[in-house]
N, C-alpha and C positions, 0 to 999 in steps of 0.2 A: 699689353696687348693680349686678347684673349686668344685661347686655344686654336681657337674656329678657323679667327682671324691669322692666326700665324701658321697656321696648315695650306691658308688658300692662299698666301705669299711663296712661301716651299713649294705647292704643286706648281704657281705660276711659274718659278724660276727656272726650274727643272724642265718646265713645258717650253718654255725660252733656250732652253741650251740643247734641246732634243729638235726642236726647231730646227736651230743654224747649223746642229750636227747632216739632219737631212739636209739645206739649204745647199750648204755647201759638198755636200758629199755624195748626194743626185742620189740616197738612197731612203728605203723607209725600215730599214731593220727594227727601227728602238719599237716597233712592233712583236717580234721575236719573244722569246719564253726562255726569262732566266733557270738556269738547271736548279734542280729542288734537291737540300738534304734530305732526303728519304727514308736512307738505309746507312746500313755502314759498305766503306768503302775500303778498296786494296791500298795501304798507304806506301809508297815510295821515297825514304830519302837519301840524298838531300833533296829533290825534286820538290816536294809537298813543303818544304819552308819555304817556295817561292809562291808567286803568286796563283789565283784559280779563278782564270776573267772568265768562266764562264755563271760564276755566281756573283751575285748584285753586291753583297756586302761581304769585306775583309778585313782584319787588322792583325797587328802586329804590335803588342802590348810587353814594353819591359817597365820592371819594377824594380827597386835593391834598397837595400842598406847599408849605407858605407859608411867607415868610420875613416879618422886621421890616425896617426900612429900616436899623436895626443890625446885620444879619446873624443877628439869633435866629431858629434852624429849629423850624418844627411840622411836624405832620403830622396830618390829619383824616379819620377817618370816619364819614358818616351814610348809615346805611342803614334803608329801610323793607321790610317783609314785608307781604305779605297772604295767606293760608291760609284759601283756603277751606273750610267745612263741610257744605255741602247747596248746591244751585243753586238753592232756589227763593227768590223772592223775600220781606225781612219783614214781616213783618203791621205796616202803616199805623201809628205812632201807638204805635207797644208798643217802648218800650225794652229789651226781655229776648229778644227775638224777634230769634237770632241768627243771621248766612249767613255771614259771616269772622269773621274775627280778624287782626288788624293786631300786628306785632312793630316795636321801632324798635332800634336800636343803635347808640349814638352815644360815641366815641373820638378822643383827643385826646395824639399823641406828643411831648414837650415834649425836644427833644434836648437843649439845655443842662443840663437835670435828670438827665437818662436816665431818663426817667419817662414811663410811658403812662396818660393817665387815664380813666375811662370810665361809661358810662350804660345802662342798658335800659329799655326798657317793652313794657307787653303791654295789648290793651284790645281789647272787641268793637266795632262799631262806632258803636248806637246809645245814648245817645241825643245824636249829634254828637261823641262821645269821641273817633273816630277815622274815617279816610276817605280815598277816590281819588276823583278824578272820572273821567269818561268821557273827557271830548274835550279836555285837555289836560291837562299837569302839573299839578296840584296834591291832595294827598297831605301828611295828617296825623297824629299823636298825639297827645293833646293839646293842647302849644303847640311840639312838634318839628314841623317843615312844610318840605317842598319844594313849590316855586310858578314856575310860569315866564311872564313878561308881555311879548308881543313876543320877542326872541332873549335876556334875562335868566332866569334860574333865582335865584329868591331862595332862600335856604338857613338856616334859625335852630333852634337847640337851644340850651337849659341846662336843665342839673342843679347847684342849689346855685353853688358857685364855678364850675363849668367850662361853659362858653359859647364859642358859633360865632355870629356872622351876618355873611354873604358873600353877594355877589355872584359869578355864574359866566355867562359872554359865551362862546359858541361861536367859535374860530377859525379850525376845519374844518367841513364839515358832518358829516350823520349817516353811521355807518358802518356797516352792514350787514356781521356776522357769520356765517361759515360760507355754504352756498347760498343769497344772496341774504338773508342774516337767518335761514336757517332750520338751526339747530347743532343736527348729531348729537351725542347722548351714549352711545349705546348702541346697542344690536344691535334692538333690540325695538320695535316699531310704534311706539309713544309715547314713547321712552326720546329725546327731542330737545325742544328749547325755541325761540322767537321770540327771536330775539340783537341787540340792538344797543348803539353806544354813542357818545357824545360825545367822543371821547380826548383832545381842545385845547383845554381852556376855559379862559379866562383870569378871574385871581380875585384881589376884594380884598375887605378888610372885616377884621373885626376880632377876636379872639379871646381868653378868659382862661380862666389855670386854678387849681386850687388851690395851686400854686407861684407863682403868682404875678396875686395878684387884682384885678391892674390893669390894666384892659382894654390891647391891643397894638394896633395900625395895621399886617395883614398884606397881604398880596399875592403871585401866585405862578401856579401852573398843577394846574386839580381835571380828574377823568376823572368821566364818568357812563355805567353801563350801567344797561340797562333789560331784565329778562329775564322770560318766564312759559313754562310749560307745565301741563301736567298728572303726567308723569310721568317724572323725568328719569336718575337711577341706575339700573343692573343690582344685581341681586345681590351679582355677585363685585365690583362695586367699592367702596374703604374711601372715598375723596374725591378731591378735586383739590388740587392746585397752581395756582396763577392770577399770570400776573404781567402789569401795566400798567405801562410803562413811556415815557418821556419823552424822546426822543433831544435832545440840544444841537445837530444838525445840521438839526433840527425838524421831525422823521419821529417815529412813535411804534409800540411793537410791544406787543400782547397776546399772549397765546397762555396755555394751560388745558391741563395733564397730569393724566388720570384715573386714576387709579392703582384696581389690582384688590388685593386682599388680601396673591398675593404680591409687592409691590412694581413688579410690572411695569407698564407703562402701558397703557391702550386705544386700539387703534386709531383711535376717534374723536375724542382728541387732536389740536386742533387751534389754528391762531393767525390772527394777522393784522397787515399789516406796513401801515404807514398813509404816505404821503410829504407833504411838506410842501405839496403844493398837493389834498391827499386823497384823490389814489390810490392804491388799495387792493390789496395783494399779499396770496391765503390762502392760509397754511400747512396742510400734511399733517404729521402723527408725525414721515413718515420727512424732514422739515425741520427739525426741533430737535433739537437736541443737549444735553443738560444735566449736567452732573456738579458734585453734591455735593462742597465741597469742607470743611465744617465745620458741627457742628451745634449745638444748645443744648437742655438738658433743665430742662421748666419746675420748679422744687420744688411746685408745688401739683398738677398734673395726672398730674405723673412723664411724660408724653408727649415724646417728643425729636423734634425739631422741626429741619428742614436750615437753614444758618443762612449760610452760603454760596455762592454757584451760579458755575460757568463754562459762558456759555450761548454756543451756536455758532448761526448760520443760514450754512452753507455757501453756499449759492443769492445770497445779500446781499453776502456777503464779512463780516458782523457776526459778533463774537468777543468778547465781554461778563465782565468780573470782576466783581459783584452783589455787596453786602452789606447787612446791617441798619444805622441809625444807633443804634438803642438793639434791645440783644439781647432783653428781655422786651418782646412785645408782645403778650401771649398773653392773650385776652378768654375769659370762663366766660360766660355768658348763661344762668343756670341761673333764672334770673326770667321769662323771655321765650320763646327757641326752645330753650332746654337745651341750647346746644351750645359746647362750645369748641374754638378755636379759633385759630391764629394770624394776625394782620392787622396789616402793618408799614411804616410805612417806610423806602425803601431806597435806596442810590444805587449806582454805580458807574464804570466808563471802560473803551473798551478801543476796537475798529472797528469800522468801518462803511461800507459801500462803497469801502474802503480809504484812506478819513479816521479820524482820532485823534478820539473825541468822550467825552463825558460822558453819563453816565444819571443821573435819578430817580424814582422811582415808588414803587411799591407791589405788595407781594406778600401773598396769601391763600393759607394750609396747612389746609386741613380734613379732617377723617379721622383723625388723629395722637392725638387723645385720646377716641375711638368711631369708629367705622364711622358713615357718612352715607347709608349705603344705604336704612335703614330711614328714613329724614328725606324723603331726595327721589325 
């Protein structure tokens, strides 16, 4: 299907559900003006890990690496969406009567197999299908749910054989992204998002997959961001590159390359270097370094995908060899957000303040098999 063609499907669908939301709710809100990242904002938690309907786009992004007390490696991702459709509120009591739509995507890298295995879903909210609350974490889909009680984050998905429930303990606190939490993506009044993230949680609990359908006893270290805005892509840009990362020295570094069509990057690329007692160093473009050192071409997507990185922060003295543990990690969501994508787990070694250390984490490639301009 081309581009063109599957943009004028999406606005149809969207125009169908903004439809029946008036229809039935005798209102015209989905007229109304989603609020705009702008500026930075006064954050409040736990209030701000809940949800913020007055902006179109949310999620709620956990990652980890967990081991067995055997040495078997996984690697996990659950993620929630919420897409808004109109701002006004639903009609009391009417299950059809729709304002979001909730997406979830839930993935499970099983290294000794070389296997990644995986989940979606899609649901409006009512009637209790799906949901965020206001003034704390908790955030569902049916029976996928992230929950946080005191300084825990409860964390449970299954599909069929492959299942997560974990526990996730903050080691650092919150780390505010870009100005004070507030990340440019773009050149454009709105083209920015409310950034933040959890990058040191420590995490245990237990996991199975279709390889092996006997629940495991894991343990290890998950990251959470929490991001919304309204409008966050330019035009000219295809997607990002995103990598959280895990230092063994126990510092941790994010950082986000926006990449425009032709492959170059946007200036509002940017990172952040986390140290072990959580202060925070933010990176500019002109502080990373990156080069591609190897790449992988999915057979289903045909999209090639960089499969190696040598990442440099001059400023740090860090000098980083990256790679995947399992080369296929490449997720279709063609049931949910329609997007694919790459989302992997990764490790590597190399320095760091002019120490010898280890990395693990996780990196996100979007754009590589569609442009995400017209998404976000």
């Amino acid at each position: 299907m081309k581009k063109t063609e599957k943009a004028i499907i999406i606005t149809i669908a969207v125009s169908v559900l903004q439809l029946l939301a008036v229809v039935f709710d005798g209102s015209v809100s989905a007229l109304e003006t989603w609020k705009c990242a702008d500026a930075k904002r006064i954050w409040e938690f736990p209030n701000d890990h809940g949800s913020h309907y007055a902006y179109k786009t949310e999620w709620w992004y956990f990652t980890g690496n967990l081991s067995t007390l055997g040495g078997r490696r996984f690697g996990y991702q659950l993620t929630f969406f919420r897409q808004g459709i109109r701002l006004g509120l639903p009609a009391p009591n009417n299950p059809w009567s729709v304002r979001d739509l909730f997406f979830a995507h839930f993935a499970v890298t099983d290294v000794q197999n070389g296997r990644i295995f995986s989940a979606e879903r899609a649901s409006r909210a009512g009637p209790g299908l799906a949901g965020a609350n206001v003034d704390n974490l908790q955030v569902w889909l049916l029976n996928w749910s992230a929950a946080m009680s005191g300084a825990t984050i409860t964390l449970y998905a299954r599909d069929k054989d492959l299942e997560i429930a974990l526990e996730l303990t903050p080691r650092k606190p919150v780390v505010l992204h870009g100005d004070e939490g507030f990340s440019r993506k773009g050149s454009g009044q709105c083209q920015a998002s409310h950034y933040y993230s959890f990058t040191d949680l420590s995490t245990r609990g237990s996991i199975q997959t279709p390889a092996n359908i006997r629940r495991e006893t894991v343990s290890g270290t998950s990251w959470f961001d929490h991001e919304f805005g309204s409008s966050q892509l330019g035009a000219e840009q295809e997607g990002w590159d995103w990598f959280s990362l895990h230092i063994s020295d126990g510092s941790d570094l994010m950082f986000y390359l926006l990449r425009r069509h032709d492959g170059s990057f946007s200036t509002e690329s940017s990172g952040t270097f986390v140290l072990p007692d959580g202060t925070v160093r933010h990176l500019g473009l002109a502080d990373l370094s990156v080069t591609v050192l190897d790449t992988w071409k999915s057979v289903r997507s045909g999209a090639v995908y960089p499969s190696r990185w040598k990442l440099s922060v001059e400023s740090l003295g860090i000098e980083f060899d990256v790679l995947p543990l399992v080369a296929d990690q490449e997720l279709a969501t063609r049931q949910s957000t329609d997007i694919t994508y790459w989302e992997g787990l990764v490790e590597g070694s190399g320095i760091s303040q002019g120490k010898a250390v280890t990395i693990e984490g996780y990196v996100e490639l979007t754009g590589y098999a569609g442009s995400l301009a017209e998404v976000f």
